[in-house]
C-alpha positions in Angstrom: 8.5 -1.6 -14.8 10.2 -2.2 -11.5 11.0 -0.1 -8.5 13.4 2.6 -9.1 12.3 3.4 -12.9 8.8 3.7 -11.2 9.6 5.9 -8.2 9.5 9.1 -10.5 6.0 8.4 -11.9 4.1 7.0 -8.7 2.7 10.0 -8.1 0.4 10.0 -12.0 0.3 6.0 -11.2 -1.8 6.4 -8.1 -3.8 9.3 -9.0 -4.7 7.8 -12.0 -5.7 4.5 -9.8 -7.3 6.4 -7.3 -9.1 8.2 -9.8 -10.6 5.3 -11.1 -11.4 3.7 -8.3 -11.0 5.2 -4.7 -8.9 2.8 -2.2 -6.2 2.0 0.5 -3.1 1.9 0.2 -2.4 -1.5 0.2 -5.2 -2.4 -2.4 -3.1 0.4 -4.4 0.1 -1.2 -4.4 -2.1 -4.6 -5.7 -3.4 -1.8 -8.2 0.2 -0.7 -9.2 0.8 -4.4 -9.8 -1.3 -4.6 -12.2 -0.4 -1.7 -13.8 3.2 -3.4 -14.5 4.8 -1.6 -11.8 6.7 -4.0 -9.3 9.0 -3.9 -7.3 7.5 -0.8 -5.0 8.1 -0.8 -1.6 5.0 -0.3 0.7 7.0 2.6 2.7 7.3 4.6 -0.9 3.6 4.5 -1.5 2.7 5.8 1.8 5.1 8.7 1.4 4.0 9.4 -1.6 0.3 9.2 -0.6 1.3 11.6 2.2 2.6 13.7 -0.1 -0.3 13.8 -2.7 -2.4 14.8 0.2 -0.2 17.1 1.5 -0.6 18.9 -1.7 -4.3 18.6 -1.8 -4.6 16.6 -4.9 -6.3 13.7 -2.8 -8.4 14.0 0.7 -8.2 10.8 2.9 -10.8 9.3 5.1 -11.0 6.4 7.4 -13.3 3.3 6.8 -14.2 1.5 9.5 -14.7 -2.4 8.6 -16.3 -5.5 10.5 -14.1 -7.7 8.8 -10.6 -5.9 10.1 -8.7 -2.9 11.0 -9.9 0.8 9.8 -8.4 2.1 7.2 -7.1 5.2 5.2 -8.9 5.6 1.9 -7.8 7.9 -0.8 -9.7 10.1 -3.0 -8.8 12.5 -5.4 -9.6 16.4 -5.5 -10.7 18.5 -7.9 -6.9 20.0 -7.5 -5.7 16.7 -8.1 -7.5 15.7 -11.2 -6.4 18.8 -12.9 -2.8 17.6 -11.9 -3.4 14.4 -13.0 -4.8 15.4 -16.2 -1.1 17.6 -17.0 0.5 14.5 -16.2 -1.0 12.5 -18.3 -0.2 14.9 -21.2 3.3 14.6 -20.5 3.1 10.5 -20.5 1.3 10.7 -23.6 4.7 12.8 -24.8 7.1 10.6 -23.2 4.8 7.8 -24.7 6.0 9.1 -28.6 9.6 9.6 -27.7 9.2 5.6 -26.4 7.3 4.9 -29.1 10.0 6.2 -31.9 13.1 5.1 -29.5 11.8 1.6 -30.0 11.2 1.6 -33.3 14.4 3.4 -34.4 16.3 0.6 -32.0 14.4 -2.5 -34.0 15.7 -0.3 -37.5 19.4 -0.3 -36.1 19.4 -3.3 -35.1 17.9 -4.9 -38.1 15.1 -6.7 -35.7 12.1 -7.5 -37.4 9.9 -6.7 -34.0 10.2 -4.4 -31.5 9.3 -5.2 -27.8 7.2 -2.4 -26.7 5.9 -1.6 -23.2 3.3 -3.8 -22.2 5.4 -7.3 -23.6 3.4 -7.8 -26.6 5.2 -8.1 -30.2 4.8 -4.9 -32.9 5.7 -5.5 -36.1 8.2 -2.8 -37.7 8.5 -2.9 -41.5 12.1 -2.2 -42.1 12.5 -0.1 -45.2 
């Protein structure tokens, strides 16, 4: 998924990988990486990040490090993890609709496999 059909989900991307596992936000755009979302550019993260904690779903703190510069490290809030838990009702919605798009696609157009989300192969028997 690259930049702009990203920018509207960033903010359930990073509180999901904050979530997991607190962190900066430059480890968090390495994060978002591997999460299949490219393309993002550092100034949209840190907006967004503002913005999350703006909105109390995360609290930020700086770590002091021998090895370099301070820096900001996000965690999320009780707030946010009740956010984060709505959004990820709606993905698992917008998951189906993807889910049946793709499939009635591969029926349409006669293909034998649909290319779903994450690049691997599906099968669809075509009745």
């Amino acid at each position: 998924m690259h930049g702009n059909e990203a920018r509207g989900l960033l903010y359930p991307f990073l509180l999901l990988l904050i979530f997991e596992c607190p962190g900066h936000g430059y480890d968090l755009i390495d994060r978002l990486a591997c999460l299949g979302v490219t393309g993002i550019e550092p100034g949209r993260v840190y907006r967004v990040l503002r913005n999350l904690e703006r909105d109390h779903l995360v609290a930020s703190g700086w770590i002091t490090s021998h090895a370099g510069p301070a820096r900001r490290r996000y965690e999320v809030t009780p707030q946010g993890l009740e956010e984060l838990s709505g959004w990820m009702s709606h993905l698992a919605e917008l998951d189906k609709a993807l889910s049946a798009s793709l499939t009635r696609w591969a029926r349409a157009s006669g293909s034998s496999a649909a290319r779903v989300p994450d690049g691997s192969r599906n099968s669809v028997v075509v009745p």
